[in-house]
N, C-alpha and C positions, 0 to 999 in steps of 0.2 A: 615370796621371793621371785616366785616365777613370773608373777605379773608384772611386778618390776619392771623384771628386764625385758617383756614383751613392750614397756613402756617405752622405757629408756629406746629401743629401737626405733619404739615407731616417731620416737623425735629427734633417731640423731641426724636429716637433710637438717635440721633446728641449731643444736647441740653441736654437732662435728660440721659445722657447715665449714671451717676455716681449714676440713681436711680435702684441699682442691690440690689438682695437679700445677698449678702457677704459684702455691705456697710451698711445695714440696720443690720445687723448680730455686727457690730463692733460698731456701736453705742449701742445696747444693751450689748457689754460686757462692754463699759464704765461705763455701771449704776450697775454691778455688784460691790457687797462690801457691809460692813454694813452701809457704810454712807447712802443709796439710799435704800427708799421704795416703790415696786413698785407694782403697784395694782391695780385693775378695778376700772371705776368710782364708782360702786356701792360701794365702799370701803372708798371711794376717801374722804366724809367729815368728816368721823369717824376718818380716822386714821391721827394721830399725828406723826408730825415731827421731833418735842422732838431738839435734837441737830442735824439732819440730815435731808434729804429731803424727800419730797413724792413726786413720778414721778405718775399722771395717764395716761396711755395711752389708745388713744384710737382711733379707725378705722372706717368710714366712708366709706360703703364697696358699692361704687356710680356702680360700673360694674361689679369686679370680683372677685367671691366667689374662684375661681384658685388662685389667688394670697394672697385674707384672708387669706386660712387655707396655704401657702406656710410661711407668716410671720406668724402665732400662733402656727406654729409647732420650728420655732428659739426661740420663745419665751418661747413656755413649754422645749424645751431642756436647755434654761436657765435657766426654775424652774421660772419664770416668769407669769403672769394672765394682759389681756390687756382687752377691751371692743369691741366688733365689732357689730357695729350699721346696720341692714340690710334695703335696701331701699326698701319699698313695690309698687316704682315704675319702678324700675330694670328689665333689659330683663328677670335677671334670676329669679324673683321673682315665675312666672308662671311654672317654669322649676321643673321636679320633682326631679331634683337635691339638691333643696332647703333647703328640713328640715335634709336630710340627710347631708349634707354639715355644718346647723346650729350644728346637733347633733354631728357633732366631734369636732365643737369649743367648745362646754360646759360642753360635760360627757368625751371626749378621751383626748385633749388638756386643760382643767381647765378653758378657759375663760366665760366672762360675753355674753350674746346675748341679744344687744337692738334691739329700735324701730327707726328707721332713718325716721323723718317723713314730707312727701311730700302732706301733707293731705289739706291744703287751696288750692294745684295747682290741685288735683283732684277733688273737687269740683267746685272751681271757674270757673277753666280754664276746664274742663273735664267733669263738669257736673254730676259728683258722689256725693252719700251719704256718706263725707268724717267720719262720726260717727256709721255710719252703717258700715262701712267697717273696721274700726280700732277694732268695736267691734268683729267680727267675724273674723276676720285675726287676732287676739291676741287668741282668743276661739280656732282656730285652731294650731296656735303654742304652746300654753300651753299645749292643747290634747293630744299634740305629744312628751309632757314635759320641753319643752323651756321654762326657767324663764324667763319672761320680767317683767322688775318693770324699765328700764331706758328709756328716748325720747331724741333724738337729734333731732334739725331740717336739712332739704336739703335744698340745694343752687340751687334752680331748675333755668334753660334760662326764665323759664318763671316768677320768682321774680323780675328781675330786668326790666325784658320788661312792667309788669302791676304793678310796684309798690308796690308788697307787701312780704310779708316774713312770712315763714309756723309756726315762732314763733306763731304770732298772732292765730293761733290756742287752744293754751292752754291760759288760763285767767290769769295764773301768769303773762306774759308774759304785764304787764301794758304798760308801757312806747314805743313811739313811735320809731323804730329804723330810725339813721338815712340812708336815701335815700329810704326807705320805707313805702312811707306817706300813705297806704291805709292799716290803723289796723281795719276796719269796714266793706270797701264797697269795692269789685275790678269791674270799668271798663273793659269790656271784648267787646270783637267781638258778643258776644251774649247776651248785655245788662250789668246792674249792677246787681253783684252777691253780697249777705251778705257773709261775712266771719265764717265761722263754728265757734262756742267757745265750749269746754268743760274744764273738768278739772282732772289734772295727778289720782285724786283717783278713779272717775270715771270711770276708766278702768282699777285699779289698778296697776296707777304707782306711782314709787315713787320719782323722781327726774329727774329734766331737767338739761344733760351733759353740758349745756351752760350755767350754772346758781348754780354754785359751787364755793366755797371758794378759787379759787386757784390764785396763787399770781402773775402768768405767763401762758403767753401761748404760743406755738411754733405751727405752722401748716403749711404744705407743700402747703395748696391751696396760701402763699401768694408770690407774685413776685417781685423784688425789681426794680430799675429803669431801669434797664439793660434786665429788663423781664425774670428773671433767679428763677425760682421756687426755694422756700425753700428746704434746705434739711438735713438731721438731723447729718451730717455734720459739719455743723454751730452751733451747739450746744455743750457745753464745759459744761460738767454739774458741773466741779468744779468748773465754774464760779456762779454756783446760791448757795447764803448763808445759812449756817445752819437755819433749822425753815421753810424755803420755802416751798412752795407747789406749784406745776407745771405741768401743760396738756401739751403733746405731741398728736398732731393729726395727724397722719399718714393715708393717701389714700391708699387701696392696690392697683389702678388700675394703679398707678405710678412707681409700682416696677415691676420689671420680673428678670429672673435668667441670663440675660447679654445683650448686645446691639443686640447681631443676635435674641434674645427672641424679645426685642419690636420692630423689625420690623417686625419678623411676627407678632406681635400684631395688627399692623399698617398693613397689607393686610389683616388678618381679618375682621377689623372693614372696610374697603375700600370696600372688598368684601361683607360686609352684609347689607352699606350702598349701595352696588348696585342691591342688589335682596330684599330690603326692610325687611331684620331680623333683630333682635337686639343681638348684640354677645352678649354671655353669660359670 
């Protein structure tokens, strides 16, 4: 399995080549018009579809903050507002690249900046105060004047290896997902760990991006039989009915500005998996 996917990577400038910034450009002028509403998710259950759609979009920014601010600058020349969720366990999180990088998403380009949150696999797996740390890492980006009030969870290697899912962090969060039977306890290499609980007001937020009214949902993490990643592409938005409302989950670390871009992508990441850095 593993080689697999060291495969599958090293051919997706091959494979994902049709994931350029001029393709992703062209699905967003397909949502231009007044049939299509298009809005962060913080917007996302207020606003009404009426006879027309509500698109929210939104960015799971797993490696690179290069590529974010590359799609929410197509997006505000569209006059467009998307969500980009930051991982607080990302190379680039540490990088001082960070809140300045946050700060052109949300006061220069108009969009929302959430929380992408990988908070059970720092504790559990990592052995951090995953409540202590959320609260000072939130204290810290607000300082700095980042609105956060949204959480997404992360799809961390390490959920599906111990069985659990960074849902189970927040208490809304009831019900058991399935392939992720451990909403309590995670077996680990270093004993049995409780799984942190709190709750979205307690750190002042105000809604989980997974956990919204919407009618549909499109996202590039999924692969169909042929092992061919989603891609927005595939998406006919005349095909979704008036009154609809619909998530688009877009990865940036999926796009780059052509196929000779994600190869060097791919000797980057080769090269920092051989001197032990984390690209940013």
């Amino acid at each position: 399995m593993a080689s697999r996917s060291v495969t599958r990577r090293a051919l997706f400038p091959l494979t994902e080549r049709r994931f350029t910034y001029d393709k992703y450009a062209g699905f967003l002028d397909r949502l231009a018009g007044a049939r299509y509403r298009v809005v962060p998710l913080r917007e996302f259950r207020q606003t009404s579809a009426g006879e027309g759609v509500v698109i929210g979009l939104r960015h799971d920014v797993d490696v690179s903050l290069e590529s974010a601010l590359a799609l929410a600058g197509l997006e505000h020349d569209r006059g467009m507002r998307a969500t980009y969720f930051a991982l607080h366990s990302a190379g680039y999180w540490k990088s001082s690249s960070l809140i300045p990088a946050l700060k052109i998403l949300q006061d220069e380009l108009g969009h929302e900046v959430g929380w992408h949150n990988d908070l059970v696999t720092l504790e559990c797996i990592h052995g951090g105060d995953a409540r202590r740390f959320l609260q000072d890492e939130l204290a810290r980006l607000r300082d700095a004047g980042l609105r956060i009030t949204g959480v997404v969870s992360h799809g961390s290697v390490h959920c599906g290896r111990y069985g659990y899912h960074n849902d189970y962090f927040f208490e809304h969060c009831e019900r058991e997902i399935p392939g992720y039977p451990n909403k309590d306890v995670v077996a680990t290499r270093q004993g049995a760990r409780p799984v942190p609980k709190a709750t979205l007001a307690e750190f002042g937020l105000e809604y989980d991006g997974s956990y919204l009214d919407d009618d549909a949902f499109f996202h590039d993490s999924f692969f169909d039989s042929h092992g061919r990643r989603w891609h927005t592409d595939e998406l006919d938005p005349e095909s979704l009915p008036p009154g609809r409302k619909a998530i688009v989950l877009v990865h940036p670390c999926h796009w780059d500005a052509s196929t000779t871009a994600k190869v060097r992508r791919l000797a980057r990441v080769a090269g920092a998996r051989l001197t032990g850095e984390k690209p940013v």
